[in-house]
N, CA, C and O atoms as CSV, one atom per row, in Angstrom:
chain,resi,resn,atom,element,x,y,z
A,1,UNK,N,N,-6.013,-13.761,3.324
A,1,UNK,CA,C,-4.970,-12.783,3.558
A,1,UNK,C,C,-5.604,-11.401,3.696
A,1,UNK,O,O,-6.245,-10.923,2.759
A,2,UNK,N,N,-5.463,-10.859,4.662
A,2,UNK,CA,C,-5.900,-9.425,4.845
A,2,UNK,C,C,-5.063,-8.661,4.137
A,2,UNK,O,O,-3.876,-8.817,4.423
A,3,UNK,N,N,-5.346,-7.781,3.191
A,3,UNK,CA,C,-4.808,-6.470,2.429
A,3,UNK,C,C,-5.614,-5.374,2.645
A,3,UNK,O,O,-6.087,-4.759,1.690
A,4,UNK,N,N,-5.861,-5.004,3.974
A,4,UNK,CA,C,-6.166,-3.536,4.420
A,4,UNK,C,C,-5.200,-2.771,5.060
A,4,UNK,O,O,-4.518,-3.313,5.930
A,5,UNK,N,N,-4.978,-1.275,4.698
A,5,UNK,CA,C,-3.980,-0.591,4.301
A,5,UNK,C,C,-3.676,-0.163,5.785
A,5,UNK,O,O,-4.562,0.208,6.555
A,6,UNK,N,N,-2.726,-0.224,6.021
A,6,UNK,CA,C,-2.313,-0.256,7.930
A,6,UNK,C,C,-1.714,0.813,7.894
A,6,UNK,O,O,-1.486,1.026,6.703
A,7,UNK,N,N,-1.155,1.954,8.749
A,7,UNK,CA,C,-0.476,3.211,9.050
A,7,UNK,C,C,0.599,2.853,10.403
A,7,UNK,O,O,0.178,2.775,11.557
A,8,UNK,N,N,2.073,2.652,10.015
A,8,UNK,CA,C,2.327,2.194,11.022
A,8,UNK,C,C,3.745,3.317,11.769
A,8,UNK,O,O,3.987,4.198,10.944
A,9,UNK,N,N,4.361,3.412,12.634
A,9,UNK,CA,C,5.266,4.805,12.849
A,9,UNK,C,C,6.793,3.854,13.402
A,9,UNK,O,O,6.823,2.784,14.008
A,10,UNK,N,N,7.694,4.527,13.030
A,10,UNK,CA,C,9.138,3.324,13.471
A,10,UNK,C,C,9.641,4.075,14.731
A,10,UNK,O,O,10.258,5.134,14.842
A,11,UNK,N,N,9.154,3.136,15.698
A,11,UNK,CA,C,9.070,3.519,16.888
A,11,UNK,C,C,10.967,3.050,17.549
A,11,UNK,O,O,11.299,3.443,18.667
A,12,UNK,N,N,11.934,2.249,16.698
A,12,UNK,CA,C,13.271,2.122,16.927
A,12,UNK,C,C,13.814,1.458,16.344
A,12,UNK,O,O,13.414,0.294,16.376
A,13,UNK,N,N,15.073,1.780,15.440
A,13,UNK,CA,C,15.888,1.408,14.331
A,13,UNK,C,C,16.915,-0.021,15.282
A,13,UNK,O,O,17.105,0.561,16.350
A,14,UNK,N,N,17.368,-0.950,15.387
A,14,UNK,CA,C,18.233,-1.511,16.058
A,14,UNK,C,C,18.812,-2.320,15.093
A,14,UNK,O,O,18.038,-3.213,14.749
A,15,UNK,N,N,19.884,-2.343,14.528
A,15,UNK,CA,C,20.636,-2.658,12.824
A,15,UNK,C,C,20.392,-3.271,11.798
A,15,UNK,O,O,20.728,-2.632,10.801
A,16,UNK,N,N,19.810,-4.548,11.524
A,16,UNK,CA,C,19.122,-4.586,10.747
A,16,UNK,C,C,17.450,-4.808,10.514
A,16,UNK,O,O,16.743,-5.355,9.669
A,17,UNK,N,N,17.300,-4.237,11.466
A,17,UNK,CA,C,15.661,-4.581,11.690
A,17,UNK,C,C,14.834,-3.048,12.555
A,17,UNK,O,O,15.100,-2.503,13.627
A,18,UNK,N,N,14.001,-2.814,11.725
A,18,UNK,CA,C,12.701,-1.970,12.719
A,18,UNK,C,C,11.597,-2.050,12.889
A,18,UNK,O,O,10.722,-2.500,12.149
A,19,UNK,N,N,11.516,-1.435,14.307
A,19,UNK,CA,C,10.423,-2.099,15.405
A,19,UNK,C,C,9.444,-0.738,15.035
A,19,UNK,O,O,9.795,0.439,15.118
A,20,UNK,N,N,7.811,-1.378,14.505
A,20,UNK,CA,C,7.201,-0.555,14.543
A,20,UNK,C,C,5.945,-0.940,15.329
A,20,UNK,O,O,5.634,-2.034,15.800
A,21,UNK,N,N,5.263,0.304,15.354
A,21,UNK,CA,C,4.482,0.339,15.938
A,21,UNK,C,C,2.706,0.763,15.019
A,21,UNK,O,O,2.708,1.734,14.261
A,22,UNK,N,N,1.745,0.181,15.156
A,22,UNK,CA,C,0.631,0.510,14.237
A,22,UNK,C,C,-0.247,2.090,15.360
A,22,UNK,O,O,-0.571,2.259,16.536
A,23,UNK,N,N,-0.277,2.663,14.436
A,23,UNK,CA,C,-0.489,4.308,14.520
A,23,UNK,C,C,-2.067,4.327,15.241
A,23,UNK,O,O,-2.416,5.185,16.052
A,24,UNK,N,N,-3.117,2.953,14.661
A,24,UNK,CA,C,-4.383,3.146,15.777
A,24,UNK,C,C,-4.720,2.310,16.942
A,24,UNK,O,O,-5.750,2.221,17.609
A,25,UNK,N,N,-3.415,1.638,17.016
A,25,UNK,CA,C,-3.788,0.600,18.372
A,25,UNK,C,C,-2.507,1.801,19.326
A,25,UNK,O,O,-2.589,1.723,20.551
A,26,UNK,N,N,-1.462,2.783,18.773
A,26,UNK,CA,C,-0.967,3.379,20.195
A,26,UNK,C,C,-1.649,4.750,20.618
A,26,UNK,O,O,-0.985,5.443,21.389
A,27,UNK,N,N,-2.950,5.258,20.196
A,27,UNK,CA,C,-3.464,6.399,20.544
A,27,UNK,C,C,-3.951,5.499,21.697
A,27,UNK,O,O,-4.092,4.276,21.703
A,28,UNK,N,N,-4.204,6.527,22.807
A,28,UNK,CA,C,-4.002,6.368,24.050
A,28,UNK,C,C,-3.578,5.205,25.026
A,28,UNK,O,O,-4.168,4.898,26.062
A,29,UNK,N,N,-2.423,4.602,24.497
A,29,UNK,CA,C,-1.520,3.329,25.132
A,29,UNK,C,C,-0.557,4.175,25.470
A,29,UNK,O,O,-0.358,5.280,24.964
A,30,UNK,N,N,0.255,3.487,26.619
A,30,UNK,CA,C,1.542,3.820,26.954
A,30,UNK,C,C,2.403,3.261,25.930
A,30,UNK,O,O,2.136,2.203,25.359
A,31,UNK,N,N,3.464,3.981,25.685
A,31,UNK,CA,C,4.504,3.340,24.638
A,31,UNK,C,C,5.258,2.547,24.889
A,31,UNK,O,O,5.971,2.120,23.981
A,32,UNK,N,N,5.405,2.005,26.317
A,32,UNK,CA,C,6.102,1.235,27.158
A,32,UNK,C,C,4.434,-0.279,27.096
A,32,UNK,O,O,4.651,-1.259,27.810
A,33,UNK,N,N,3.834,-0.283,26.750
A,33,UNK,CA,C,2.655,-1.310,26.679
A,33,UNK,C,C,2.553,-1.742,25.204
A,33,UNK,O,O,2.267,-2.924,25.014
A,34,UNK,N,N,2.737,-0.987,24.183
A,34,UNK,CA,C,2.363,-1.036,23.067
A,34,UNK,C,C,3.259,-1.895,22.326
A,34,UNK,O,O,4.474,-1.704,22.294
A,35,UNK,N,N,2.648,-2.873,21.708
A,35,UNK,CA,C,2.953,-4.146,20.653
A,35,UNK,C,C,3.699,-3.842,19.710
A,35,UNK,O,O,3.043,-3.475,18.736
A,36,UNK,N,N,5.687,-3.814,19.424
A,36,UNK,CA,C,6.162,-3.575,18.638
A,36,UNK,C,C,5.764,-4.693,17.475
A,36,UNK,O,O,5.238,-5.759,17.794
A,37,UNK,N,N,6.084,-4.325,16.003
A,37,UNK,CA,C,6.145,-5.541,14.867
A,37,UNK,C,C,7.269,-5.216,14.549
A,37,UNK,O,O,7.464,-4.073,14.138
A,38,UNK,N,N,8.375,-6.196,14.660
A,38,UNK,CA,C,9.681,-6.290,14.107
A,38,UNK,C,C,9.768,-6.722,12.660
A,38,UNK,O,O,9.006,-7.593,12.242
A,39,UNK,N,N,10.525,-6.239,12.003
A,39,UNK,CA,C,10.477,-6.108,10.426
A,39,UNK,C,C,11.694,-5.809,9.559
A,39,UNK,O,O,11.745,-4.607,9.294
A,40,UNK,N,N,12.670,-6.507,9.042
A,40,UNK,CA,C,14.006,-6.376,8.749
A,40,UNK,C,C,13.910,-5.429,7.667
A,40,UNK,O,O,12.929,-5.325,6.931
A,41,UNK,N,N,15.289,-4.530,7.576
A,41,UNK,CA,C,14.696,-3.166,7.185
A,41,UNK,C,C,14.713,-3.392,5.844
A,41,UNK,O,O,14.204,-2.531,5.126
A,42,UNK,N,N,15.251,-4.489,5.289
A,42,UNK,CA,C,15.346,-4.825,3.504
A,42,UNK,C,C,14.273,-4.635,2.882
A,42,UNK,O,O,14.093,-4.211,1.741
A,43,UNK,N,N,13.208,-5.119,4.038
A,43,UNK,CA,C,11.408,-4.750,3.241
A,43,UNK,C,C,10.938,-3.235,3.289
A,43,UNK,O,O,9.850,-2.834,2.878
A,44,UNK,N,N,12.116,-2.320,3.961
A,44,UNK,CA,C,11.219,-1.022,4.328
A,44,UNK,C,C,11.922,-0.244,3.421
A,44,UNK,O,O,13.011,-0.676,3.042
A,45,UNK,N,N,11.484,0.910,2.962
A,45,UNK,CA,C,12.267,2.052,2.594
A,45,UNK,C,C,13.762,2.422,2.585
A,45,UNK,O,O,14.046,2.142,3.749
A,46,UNK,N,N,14.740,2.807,2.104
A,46,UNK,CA,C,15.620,2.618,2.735
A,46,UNK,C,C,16.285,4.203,3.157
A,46,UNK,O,O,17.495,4.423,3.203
A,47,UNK,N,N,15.152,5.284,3.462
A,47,UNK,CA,C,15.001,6.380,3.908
A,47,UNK,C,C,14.544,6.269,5.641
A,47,UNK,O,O,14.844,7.059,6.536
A,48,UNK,N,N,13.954,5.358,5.708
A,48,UNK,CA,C,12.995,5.423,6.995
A,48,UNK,C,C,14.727,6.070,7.920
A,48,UNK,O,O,15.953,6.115,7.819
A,49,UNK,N,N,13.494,6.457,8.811
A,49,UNK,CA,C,14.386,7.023,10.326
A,49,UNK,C,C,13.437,6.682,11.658
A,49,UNK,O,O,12.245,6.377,11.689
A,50,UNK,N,N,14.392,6.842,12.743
A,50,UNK,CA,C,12.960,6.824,13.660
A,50,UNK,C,C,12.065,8.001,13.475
A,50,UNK,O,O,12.426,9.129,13.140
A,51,UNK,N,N,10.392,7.448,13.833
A,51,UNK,CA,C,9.622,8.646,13.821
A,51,UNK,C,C,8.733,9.024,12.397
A,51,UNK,O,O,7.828,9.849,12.273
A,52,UNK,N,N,9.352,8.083,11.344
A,52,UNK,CA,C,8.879,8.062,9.719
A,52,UNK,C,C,8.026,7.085,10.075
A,52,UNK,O,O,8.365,6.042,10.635
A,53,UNK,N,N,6.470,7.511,9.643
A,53,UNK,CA,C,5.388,7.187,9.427
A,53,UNK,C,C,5.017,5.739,7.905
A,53,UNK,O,O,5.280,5.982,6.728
A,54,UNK,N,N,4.627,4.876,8.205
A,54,UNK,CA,C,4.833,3.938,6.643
A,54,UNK,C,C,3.128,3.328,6.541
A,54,UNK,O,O,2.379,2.814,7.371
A,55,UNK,N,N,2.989,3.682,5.096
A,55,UNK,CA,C,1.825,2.860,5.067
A,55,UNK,C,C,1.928,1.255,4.359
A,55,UNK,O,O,2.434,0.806,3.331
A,56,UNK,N,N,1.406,0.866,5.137
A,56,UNK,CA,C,1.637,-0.892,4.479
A,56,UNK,C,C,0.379,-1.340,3.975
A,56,UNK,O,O,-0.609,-1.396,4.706
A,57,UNK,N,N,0.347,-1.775,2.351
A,57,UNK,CA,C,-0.730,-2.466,1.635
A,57,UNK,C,C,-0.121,-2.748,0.782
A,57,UNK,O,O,0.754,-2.129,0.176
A,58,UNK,N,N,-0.902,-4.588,0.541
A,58,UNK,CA,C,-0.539,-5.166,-0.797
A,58,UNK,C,C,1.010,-5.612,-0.494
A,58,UNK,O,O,1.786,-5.396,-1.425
A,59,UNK,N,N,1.474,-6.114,0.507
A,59,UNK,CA,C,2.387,-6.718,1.344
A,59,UNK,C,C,3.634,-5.393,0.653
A,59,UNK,O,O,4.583,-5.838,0.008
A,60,UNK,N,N,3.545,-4.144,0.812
A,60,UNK,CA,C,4.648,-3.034,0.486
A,60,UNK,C,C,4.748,-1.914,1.803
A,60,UNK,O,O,3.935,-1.919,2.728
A,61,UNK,N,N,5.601,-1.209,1.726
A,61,UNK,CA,C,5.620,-0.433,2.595
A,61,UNK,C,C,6.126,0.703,2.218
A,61,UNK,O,O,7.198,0.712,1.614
A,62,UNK,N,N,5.392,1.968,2.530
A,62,UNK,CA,C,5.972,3.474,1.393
A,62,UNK,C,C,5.667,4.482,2.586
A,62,UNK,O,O,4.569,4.613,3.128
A,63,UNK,N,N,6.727,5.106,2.869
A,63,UNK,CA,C,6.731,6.584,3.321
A,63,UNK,C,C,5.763,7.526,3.031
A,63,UNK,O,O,5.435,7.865,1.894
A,64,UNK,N,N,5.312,7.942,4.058
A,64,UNK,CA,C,3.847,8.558,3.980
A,64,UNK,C,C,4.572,9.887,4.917
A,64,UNK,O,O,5.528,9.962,5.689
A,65,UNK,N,N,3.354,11.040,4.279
A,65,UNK,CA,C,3.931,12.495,4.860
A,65,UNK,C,C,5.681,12.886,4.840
A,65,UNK,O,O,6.077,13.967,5.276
């Protein structure tokens, strides 16, 4: 099991689930190319918005900046 600490940005809320995106595979990708991870929002924060940054380690996910 990989537990290295990922930086990922919620690239779109759609009701119960958000689509993110990992913060070093979309520097210089089109955002229209780039690999959403869908993720039901029960596991996320329940602050997130689009555009809220999350770091994921140790299978958690916490609002960063």
């Amino acid at each position: 099991m990989d537990m290295t600490r990922r930086i990922y940005k919620v690239h779109r809320i759609d009701g119960d689930y958000a689509y993110l995106l990992q913060e070093d595979k979309i520097n210089g990708v089109e955002l229209d190319e780039a690999e959403e991870k869908c993720v039901a929002r029960a596991l996320l924060p329940a602050e997130i918005a689009e555009g809220s940054r999350l770091s994921y380690e140790c299978m958690q996910y916490e609002i960063i900046d």
